[in-house]
C-alpha positions as CSV (number, residue, x, y, z in Angstrom):
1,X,-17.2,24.7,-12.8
2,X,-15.2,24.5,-9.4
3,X,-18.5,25.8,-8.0
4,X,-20.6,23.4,-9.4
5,X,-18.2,20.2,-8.3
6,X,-17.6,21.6,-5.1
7,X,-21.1,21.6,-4.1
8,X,-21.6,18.1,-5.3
9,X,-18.6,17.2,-3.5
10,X,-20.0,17.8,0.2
11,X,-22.8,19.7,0.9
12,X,-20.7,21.7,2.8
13,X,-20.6,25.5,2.6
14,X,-19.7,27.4,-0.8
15,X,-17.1,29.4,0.8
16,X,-15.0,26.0,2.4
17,X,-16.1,23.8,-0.9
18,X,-14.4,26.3,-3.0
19,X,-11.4,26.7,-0.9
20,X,-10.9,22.6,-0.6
21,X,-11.6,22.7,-4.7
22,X,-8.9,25.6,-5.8
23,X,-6.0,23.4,-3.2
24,X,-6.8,20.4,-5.1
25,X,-6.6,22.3,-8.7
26,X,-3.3,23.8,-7.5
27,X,-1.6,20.6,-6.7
28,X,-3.0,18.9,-10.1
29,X,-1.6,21.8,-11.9
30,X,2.1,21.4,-9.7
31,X,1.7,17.9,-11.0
32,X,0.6,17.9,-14.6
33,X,3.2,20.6,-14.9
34,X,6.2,18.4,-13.4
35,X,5.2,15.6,-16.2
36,X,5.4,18.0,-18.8
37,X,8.1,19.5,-17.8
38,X,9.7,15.8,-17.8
39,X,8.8,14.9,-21.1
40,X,6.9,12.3,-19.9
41,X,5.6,9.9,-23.2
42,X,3.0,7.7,-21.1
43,X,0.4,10.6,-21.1
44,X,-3.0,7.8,-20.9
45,X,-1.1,6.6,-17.6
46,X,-0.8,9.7,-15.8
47,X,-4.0,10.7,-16.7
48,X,-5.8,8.0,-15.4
49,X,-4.3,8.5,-12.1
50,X,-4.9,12.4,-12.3
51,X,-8.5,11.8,-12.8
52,X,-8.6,9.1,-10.3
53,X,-7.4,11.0,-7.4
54,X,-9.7,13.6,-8.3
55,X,-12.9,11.3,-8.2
56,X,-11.7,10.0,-5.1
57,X,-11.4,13.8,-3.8
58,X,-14.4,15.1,-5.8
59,X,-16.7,12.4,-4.2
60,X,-15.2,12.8,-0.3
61,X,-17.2,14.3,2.5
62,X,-15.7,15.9,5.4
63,X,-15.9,12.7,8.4
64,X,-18.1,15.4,10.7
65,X,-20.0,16.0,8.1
66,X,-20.8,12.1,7.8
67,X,-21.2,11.7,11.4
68,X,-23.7,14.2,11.7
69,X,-26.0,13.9,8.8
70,X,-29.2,12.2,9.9
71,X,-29.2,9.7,6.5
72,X,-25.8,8.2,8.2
73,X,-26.5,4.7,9.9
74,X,-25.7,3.6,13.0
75,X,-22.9,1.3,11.0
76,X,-21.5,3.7,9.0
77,X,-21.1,5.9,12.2
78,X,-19.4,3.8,14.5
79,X,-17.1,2.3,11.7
80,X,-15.7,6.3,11.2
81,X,-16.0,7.2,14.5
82,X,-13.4,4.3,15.0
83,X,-11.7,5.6,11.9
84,X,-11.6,8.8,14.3
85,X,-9.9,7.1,17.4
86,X,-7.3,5.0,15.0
87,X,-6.3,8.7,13.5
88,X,-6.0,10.7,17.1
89,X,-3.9,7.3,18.6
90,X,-1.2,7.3,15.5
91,X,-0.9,11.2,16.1
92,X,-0.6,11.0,19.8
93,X,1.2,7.4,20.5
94,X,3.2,6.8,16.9
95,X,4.2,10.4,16.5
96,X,2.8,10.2,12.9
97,X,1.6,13.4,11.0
98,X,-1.3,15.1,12.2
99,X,-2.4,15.9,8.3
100,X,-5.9,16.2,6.5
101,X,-5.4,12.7,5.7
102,X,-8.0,10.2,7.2
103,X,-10.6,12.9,7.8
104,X,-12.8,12.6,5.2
105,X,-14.6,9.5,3.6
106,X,-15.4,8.0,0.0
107,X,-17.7,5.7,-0.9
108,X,-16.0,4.0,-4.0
109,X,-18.6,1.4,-4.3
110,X,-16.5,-1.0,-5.4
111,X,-13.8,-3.7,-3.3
112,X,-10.7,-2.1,-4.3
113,X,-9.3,1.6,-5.0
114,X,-6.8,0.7,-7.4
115,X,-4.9,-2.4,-9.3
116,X,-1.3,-2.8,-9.1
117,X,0.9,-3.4,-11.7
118,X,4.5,-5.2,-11.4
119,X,6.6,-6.9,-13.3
120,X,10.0,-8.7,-13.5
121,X,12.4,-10.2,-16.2
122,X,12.3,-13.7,-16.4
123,X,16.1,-14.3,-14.7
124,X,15.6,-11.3,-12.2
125,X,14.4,-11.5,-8.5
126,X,14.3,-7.7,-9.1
127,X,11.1,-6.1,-9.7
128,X,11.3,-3.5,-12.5
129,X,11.1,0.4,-11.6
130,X,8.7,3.1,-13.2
131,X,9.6,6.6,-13.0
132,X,7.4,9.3,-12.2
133,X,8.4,13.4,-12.3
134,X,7.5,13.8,-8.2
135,X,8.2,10.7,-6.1
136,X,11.2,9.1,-7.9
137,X,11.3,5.5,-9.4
138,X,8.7,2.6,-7.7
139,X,8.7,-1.0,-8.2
140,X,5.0,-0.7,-9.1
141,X,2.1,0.7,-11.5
142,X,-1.4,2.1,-10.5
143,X,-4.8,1.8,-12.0
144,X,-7.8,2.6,-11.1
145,X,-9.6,0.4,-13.6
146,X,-8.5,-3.4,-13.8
147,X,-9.1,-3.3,-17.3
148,X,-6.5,-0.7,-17.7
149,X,-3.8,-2.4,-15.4
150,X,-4.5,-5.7,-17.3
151,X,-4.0,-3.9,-20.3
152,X,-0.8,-3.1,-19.2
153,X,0.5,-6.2,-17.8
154,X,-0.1,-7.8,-21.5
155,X,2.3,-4.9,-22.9
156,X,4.6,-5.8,-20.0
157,X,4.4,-9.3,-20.7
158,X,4.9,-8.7,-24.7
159,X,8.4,-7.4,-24.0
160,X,9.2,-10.7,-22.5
161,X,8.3,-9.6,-18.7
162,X,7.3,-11.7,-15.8
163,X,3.7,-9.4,-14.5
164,X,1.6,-9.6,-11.5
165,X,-1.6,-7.4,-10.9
166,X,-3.1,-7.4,-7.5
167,X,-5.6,-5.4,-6.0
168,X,-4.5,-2.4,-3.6
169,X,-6.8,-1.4,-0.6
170,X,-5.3,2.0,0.0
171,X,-2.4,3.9,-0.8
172,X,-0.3,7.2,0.2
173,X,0.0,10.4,-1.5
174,X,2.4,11.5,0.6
175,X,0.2,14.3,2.1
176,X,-0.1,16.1,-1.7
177,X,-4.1,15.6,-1.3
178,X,-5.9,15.0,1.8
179,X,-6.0,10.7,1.6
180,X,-10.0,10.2,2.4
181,X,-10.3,6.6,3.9
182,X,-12.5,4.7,1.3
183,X,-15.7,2.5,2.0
184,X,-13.9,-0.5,1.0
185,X,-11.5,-0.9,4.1
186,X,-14.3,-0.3,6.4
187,X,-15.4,-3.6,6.6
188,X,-12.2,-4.6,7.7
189,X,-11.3,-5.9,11.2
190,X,-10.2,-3.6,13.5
191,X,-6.7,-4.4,13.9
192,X,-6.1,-4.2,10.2
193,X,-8.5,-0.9,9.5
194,X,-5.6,0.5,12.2
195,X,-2.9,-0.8,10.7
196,X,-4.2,0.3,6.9
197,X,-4.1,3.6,8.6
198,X,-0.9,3.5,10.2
199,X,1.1,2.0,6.8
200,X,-0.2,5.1,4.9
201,X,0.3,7.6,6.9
202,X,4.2,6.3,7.9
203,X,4.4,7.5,4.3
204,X,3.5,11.0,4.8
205,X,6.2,10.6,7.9
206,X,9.1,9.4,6.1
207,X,9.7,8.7,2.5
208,X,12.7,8.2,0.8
209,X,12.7,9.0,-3.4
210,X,13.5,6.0,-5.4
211,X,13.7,3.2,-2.7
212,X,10.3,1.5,-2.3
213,X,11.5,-1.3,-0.3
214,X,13.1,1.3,2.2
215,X,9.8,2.8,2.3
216,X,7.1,0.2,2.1
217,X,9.3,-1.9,5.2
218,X,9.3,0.8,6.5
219,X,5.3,0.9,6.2
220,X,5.2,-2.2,7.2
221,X,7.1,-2.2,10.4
222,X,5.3,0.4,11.9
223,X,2.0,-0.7,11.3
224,X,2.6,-4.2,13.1
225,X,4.3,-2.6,16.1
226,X,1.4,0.2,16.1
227,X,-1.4,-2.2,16.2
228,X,0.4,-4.2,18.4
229,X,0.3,-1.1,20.9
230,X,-3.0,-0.5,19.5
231,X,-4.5,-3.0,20.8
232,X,-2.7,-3.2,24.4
233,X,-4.3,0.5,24.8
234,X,-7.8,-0.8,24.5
235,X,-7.0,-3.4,27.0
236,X,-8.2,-6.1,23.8
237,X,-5.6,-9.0,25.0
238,X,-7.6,-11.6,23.2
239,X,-7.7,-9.5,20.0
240,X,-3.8,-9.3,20.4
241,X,-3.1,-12.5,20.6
242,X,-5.6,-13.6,17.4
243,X,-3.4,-10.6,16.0
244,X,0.3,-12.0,16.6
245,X,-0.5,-15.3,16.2
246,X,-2.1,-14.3,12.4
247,X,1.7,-12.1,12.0
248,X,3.6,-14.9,13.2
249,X,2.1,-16.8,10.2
250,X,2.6,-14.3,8.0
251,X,6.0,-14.0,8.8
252,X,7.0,-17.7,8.0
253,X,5.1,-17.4,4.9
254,X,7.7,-14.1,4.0
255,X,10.5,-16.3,5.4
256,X,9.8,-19.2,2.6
257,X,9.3,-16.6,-0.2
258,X,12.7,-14.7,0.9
259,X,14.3,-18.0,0.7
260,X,13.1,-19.2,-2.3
261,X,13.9,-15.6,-4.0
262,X,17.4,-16.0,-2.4
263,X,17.6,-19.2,-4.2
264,X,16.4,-18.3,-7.0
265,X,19.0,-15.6,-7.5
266,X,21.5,-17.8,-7.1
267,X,20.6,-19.6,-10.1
268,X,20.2,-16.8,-12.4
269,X,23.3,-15.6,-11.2
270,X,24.9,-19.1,-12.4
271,X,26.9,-19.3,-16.1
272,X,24.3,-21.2,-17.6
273,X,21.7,-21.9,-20.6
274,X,18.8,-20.5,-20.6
275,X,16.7,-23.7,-20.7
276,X,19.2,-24.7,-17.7
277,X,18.3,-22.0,-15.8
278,X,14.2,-22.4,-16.4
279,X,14.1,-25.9,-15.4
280,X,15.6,-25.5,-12.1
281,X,13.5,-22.3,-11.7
282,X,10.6,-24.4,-12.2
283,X,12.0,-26.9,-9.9
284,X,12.5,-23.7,-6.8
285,X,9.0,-22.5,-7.9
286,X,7.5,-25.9,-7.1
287,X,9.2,-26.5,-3.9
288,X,7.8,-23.2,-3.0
289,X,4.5,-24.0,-3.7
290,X,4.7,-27.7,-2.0
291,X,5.7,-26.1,1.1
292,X,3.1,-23.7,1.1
293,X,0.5,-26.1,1.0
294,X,2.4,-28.4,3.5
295,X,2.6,-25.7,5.9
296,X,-1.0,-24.3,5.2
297,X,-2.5,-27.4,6.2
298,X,-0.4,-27.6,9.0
299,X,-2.2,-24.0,9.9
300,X,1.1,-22.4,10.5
301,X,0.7,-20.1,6.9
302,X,-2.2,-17.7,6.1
303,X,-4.2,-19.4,3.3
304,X,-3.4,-17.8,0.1
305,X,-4.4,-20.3,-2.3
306,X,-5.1,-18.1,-5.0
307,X,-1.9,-16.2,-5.2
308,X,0.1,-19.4,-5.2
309,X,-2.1,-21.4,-7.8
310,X,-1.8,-18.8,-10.4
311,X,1.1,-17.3,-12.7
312,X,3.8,-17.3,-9.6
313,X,6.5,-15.6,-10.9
314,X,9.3,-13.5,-10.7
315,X,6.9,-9.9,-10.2
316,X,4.7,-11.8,-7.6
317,X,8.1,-12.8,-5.2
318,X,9.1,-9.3,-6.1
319,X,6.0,-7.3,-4.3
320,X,5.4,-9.7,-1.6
321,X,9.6,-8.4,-0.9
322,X,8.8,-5.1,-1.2
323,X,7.0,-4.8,2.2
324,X,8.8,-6.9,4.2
325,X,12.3,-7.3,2.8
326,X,14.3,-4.7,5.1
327,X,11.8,-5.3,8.5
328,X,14.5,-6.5,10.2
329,X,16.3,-3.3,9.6
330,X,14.0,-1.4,10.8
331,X,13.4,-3.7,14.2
332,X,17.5,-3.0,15.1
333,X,16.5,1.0,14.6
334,X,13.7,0.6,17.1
335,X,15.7,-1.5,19.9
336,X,18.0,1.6,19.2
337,X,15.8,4.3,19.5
338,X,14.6,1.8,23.3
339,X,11.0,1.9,21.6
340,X,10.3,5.6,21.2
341,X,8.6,6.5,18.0
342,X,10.1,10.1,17.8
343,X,14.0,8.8,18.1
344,X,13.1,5.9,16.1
345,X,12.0,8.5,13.0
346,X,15.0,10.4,13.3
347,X,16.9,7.4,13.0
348,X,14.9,5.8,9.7
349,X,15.7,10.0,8.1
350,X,19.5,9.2,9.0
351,X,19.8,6.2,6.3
């Protein structure tokens, strides 16, 4: 049976196909073994993922092996050839891990790889954890099928939880399995196919079990100062600009959410009724969304309509947070470290 996926998988030869196929069976035996071994109840979750990180690895093709087949088109090439040039500059100028990640390619054919799942209690600014046997407790769940993550969010949302399920363009697995970059981000500008890149692999360069805000600010930091550089490299000054002007938005929009979650757990915080405590949540919740559209037409916020119009909640404020809540943290660490990635890191491994 390896045989037979493995020469599905690439078209490469028999000998590295097989060799690629038994690493990949080792690692999902190390990990089906650490859930039983955990007692783990939520079996339909974890093998949803399983098999989705093996599709995702089954179906990859080595990048060379893309570049040089003569089907590939002229697109396709120059998009992974780029994907090629973003992976060499965050090894050489970010210091980040020179792993197998980013060196192969999926075509999912679909927009997104996976569906995330988080939720919240309804006087909480808190997002709730899920545990797993490996990386610790995270603030989120994730499926490959929506179907399946909306599923879940209605059993969330039976036990009286706040839920929000957004779609994720890539994620980290921590260098288990060799993270192929997917079809979907290609079509993405440049600066953010680079900083996609950059986010996940700060993973595989420092990760710290059961603090996701730690590690997606962390994420998150990097990848705006590693575009930034990015870009000045390439001698793109126009493209920078477009690209601080678009982060500058971004971080008001953070700013208002931060405040309003600030404010908000101020109230729940407060000795009062329940219905109390609702109507002046309602009241922050509105506010929120008046300055947001205020500010949008003003330009000075990225437009995201659709994410405001719908279900805001306490699980939405929650995962916007969890990427940009401790950024500031991590800009005193790099003034430390007088901008040097490699001091920086060793400083971020200290906390």
């Amino acid at each position: 049976m390896i045989y037979a996926f493995a020469d599905a998988l690439t078209g490469q030869s028999m000998a590295t196909c097989f060799t690629f196929a038994m690493r990949l069976f080792s690692r999902v035996f190390v990990i089906l073994a650490a859930i039983s071994l955990a007692g783990c109840q939520n079996v339909s979750y974890y093998s949803q993922a399983i098999s989705g990180q093996a599709s995702l690895l089954w179906n990859s093709k080595a990048i060379e092996q893309v570049l040089k087949h003569p089907d590939t088109t002229p697109a396709l090439r120059a998009r992974l050839q780029l994907v090629q040039e973003i992976r060499a500059y965050a090894v050489d100028a970010l210091d980040l891990p020179e792993s197998k990640s980013y060196q192969r390619y999926t075509d999912i054919g679909r927009d997104f790889v996976l569906w995330s799942v988080v939720a919240a209690r309804e006087f909480s600014i808190a997002p709730e954890l899920f545990c797993f046997p490996i990386v610790g407790c995270v603030s989120y769940h994730g499926y490959f099928q929506r179907s399946k993550a909306e599923e879940e969010a209605a059993t969330l949302r039976a036990r009286g939880l706040e839920v929000s399920v957004g779609p994720v363009a890539a994620y980290s697995t921590l260098g288990w399995f060799p993270d192929p970059v997917l079809s979907s981000v290609l079509k993405y500008p440049d600066p953010e196919l680079a900083g996609l890149i950059f986010h996940e692999l700060s993973h595989e360069r420092v990760y710290i079990k059961d603090d996701t805000t730690f590690n997606e600010s962390f994420a998150s930091f990097v990848e705006r100062v590693g575009v930034r550089q990015w870009l000045q490299s390439r001698g793109q000054d126009d493209a920078l600009r477009d690209y601080q002007r678009r982060s500058d938005q971004r971080d008001r929009l953070i700013a208002l959410i931060a405040s309003t979650r600030e404010r908000l757990g101020t109230v729940y915080a407060m000795d009062l009724p329940d219905p109390k405590k609702r109507e002046q949540k309602d009241q922050l919740l509105n506010q929120l969304r008046d300055e947001y559209r205020r500010l949008r037409d003003l330009d000075e916020v990225p437009n995201w309509g659709s994410w405001f119009e719908r279900d805001l909640n306490n699980a939405k404020l929650a995962a916007v947070g969890t990427y940009y809540d401790q950024t500031d943290y991590f800009e005193d660490l790099f003034r430390q470290a007088e901008g040097n990635f490699s001091t920086f890191y060793r400083l971020v491994e200290a906390h």
